[in-house]
Legacy VTK file of the C-alpha trace (Angstrom):
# vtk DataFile Version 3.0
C-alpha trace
ASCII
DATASET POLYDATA
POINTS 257 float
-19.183 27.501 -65.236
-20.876 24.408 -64.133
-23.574 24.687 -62.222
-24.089 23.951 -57.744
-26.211 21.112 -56.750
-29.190 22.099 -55.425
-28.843 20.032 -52.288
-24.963 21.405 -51.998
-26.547 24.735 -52.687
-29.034 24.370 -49.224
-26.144 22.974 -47.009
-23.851 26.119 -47.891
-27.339 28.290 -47.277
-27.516 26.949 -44.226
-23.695 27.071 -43.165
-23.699 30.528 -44.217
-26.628 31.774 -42.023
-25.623 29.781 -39.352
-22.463 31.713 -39.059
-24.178 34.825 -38.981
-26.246 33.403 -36.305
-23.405 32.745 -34.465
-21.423 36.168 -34.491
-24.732 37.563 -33.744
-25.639 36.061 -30.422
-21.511 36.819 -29.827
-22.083 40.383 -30.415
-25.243 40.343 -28.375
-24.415 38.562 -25.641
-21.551 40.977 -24.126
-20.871 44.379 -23.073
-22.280 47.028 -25.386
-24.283 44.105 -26.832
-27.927 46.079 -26.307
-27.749 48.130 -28.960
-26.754 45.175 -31.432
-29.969 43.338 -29.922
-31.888 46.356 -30.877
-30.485 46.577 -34.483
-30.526 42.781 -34.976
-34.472 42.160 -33.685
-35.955 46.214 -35.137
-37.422 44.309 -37.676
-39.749 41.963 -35.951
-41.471 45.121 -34.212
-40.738 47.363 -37.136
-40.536 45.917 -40.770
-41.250 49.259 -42.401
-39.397 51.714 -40.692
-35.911 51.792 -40.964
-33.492 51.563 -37.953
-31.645 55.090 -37.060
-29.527 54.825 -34.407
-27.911 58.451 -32.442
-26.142 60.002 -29.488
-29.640 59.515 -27.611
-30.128 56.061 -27.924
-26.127 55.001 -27.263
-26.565 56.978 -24.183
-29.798 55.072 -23.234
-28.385 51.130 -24.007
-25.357 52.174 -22.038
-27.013 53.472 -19.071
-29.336 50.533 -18.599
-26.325 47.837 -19.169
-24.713 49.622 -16.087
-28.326 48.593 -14.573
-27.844 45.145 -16.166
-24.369 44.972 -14.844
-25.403 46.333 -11.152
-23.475 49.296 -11.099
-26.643 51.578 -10.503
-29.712 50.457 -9.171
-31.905 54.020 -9.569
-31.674 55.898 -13.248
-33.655 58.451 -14.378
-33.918 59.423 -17.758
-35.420 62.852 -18.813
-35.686 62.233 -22.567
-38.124 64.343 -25.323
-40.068 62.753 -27.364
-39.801 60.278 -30.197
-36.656 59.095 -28.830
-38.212 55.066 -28.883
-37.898 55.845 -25.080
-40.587 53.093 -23.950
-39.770 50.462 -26.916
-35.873 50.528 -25.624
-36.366 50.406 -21.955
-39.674 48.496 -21.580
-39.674 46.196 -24.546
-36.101 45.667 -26.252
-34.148 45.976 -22.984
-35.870 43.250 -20.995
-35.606 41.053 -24.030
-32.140 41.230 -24.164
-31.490 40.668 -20.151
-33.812 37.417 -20.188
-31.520 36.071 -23.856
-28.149 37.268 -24.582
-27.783 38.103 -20.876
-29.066 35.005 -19.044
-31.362 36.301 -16.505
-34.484 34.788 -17.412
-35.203 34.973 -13.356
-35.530 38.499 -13.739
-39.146 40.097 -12.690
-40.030 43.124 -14.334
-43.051 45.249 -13.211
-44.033 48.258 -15.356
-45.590 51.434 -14.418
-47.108 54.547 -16.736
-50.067 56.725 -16.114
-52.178 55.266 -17.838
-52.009 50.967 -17.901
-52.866 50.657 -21.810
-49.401 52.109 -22.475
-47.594 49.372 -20.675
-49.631 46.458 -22.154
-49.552 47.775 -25.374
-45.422 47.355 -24.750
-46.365 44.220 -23.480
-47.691 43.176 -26.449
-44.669 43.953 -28.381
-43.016 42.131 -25.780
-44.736 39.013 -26.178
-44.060 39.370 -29.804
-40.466 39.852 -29.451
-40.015 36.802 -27.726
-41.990 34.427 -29.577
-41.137 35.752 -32.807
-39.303 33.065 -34.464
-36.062 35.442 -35.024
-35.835 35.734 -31.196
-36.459 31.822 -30.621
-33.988 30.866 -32.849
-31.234 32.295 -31.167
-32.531 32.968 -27.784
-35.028 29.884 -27.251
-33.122 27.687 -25.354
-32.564 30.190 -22.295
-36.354 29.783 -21.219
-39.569 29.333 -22.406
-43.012 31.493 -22.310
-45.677 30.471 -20.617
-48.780 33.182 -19.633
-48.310 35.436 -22.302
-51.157 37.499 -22.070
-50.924 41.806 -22.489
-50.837 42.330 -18.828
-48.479 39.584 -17.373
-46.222 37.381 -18.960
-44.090 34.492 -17.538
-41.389 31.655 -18.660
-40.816 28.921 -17.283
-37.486 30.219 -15.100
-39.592 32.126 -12.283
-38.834 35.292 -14.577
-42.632 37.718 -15.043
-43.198 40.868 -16.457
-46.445 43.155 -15.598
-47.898 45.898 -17.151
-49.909 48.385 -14.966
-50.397 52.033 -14.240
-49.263 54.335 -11.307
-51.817 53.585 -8.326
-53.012 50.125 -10.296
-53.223 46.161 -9.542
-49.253 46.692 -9.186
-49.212 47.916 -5.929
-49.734 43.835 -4.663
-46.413 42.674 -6.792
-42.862 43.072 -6.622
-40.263 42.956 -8.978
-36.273 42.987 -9.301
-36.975 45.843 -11.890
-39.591 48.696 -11.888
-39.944 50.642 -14.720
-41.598 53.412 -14.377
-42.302 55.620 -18.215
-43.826 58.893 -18.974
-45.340 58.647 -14.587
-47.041 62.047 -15.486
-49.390 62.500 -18.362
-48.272 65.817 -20.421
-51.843 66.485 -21.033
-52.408 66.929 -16.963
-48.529 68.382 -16.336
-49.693 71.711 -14.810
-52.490 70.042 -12.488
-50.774 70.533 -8.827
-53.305 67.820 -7.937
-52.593 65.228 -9.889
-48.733 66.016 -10.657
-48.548 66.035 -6.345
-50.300 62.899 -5.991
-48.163 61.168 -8.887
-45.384 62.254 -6.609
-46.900 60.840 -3.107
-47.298 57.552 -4.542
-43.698 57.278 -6.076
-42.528 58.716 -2.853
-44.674 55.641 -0.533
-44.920 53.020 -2.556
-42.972 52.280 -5.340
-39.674 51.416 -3.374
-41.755 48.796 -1.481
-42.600 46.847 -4.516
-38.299 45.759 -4.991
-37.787 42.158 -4.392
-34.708 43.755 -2.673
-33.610 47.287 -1.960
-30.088 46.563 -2.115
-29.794 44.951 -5.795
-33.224 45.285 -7.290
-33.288 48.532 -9.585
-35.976 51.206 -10.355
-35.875 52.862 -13.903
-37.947 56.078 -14.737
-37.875 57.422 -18.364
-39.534 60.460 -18.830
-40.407 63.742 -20.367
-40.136 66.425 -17.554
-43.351 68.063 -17.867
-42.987 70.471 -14.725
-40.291 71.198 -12.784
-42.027 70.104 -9.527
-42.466 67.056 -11.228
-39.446 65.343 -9.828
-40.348 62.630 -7.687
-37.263 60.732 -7.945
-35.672 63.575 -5.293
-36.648 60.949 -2.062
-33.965 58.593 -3.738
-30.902 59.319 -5.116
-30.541 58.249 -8.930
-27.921 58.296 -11.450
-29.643 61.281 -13.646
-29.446 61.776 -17.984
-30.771 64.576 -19.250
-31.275 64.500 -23.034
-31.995 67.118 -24.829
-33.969 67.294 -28.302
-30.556 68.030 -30.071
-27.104 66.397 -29.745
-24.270 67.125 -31.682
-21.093 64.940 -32.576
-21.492 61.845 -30.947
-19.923 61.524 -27.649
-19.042 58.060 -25.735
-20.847 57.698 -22.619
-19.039 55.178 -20.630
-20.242 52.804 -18.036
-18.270 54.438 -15.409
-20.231 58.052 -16.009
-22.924 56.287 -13.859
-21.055 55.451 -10.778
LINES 1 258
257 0 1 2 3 4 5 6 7 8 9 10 11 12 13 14 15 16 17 18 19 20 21 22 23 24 25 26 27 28 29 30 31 32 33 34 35 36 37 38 39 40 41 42 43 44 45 46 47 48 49 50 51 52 53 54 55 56 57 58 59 60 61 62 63 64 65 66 67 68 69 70 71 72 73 74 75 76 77 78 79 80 81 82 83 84 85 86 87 88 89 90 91 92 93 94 95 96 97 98 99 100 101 102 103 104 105 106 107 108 109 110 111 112 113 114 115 116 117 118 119 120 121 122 123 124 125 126 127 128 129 130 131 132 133 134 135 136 137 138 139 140 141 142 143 144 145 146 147 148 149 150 151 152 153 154 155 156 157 158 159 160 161 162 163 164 165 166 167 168 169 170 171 172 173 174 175 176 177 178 179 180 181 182 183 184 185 186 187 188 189 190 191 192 193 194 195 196 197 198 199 200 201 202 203 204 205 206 207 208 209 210 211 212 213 214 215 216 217 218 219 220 221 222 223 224 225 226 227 228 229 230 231 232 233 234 235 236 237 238 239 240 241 242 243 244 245 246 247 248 249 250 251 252 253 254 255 256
């Protein structure tokens, strides 16, 4: 069998992963396309731990694409742990709305209890976006500019901001607030703390929308007390997950209307 040129060889190499390329950003960049985004990119954030997707995380990707898509604007998502909770919603998620989805404009400003959480996502961020995976398919929608842990912004007005609950984000606003894990476990059955968590969600976390009509407000969270429900001021599109599921079920966009 006679042999393949070498240079022959490289062109059908690159023909063939170009392809894949292709059908990749396809699947992506559509309904349902979140969780391919998080299958297609696990490996630049994760190269030794294999990608297991479930019932929870389904649930999850379809629940913020109705966000994506503007059919809710409040979500709350009481989830156990070790359910990649904060790398889906504050890392993966963004990602995917400033590629596949076009909306590079987008502000994000991020919220925990404690503001190394959210720059540590930040970080992974950063690397998401500048890994040379994402910038080969996704490069051409914008381009990074301050890409520090705290605050990163491209070149299309779009930012993202890591902070805590009570911290520098009070003076910025944002077309979506993310607020995960508001209440640390550790300090759950504090009244004090768990009541002042709530005040501030209560008085100040709506006024930091760019607009209260469209702009959206995400909380993902372990419910750590049952007084611990801050959300109850505003009305939001609720899923509850609990630490089992059974046979998959298909959670439709229209569940959250």
């Amino acid at each position: 069998m006679p042999s393949i040129n070498p240079e022959r060889r490289a062109r059908l190499i690159a023909l063939y992963r170009e392809a894949n390329s292709r059908a990749a950003r396809r699947a992506q960049a559509r309904e349902g396309g979140l969780i391919e985004f998080v299958r297609y990119f696990w490996d630049v954030l994760e190269p030794q731990t294999e990608f297991v997707d479930g019932d929870a995380l389904y649930a999850i990707c379809q629940h913020l694409e109705a966000v994506t898509f503007g059919e809710i604007n409040r979500l709350l998502i009481n989830v156990p742990p070790g359910f990649m909770k904060s790398l889906l919603t504050d890392v993966f998620w963004p990602a995917w709305e400033w590629g596949p989805m076009d909306m590079p404009h987008l502000r994000y400003v991020a919220f925990s209890y404690a503001a190394g959480l959210t720059e540590r996502d930040n970080g992974k961020f950063r690397d998401l976006i500048m890994s040379q995976k994402y910038q080969e398919q996704w490069g051409n929608k914008f381009k990074p500019r301050k890409v520090g842990e705290v605050k990163i912004t491209n070149d299309k007005t779009g930012s993202k901001l890591a902070t805590s609950v009570g911290g520098i984000g009070t003076g910025e606003r944002g077309d979506r607030i993310i607020l995960d894990d508001p209440h640390n476990v550790k300090e759950g059955e504090s009244e004090a703390v768990r009541g002042e968590t709530v005040r501030w969600f209560r008085e100040s976390l709506s006024n930091r929308l760019n607009s209260m009509e469209e702009s959206a407000i995400i909380v993902i969270m372990q419910r750590v007390h049952e007084a611990a429900d801050a959300h109850r001021a505003v009305p939001f599109q609720i899923v509850g997950l609990p630490a089992q599921l059974g046979q998959r079920r298909e959670i439709g966009r229209a569940s959250c209307r």
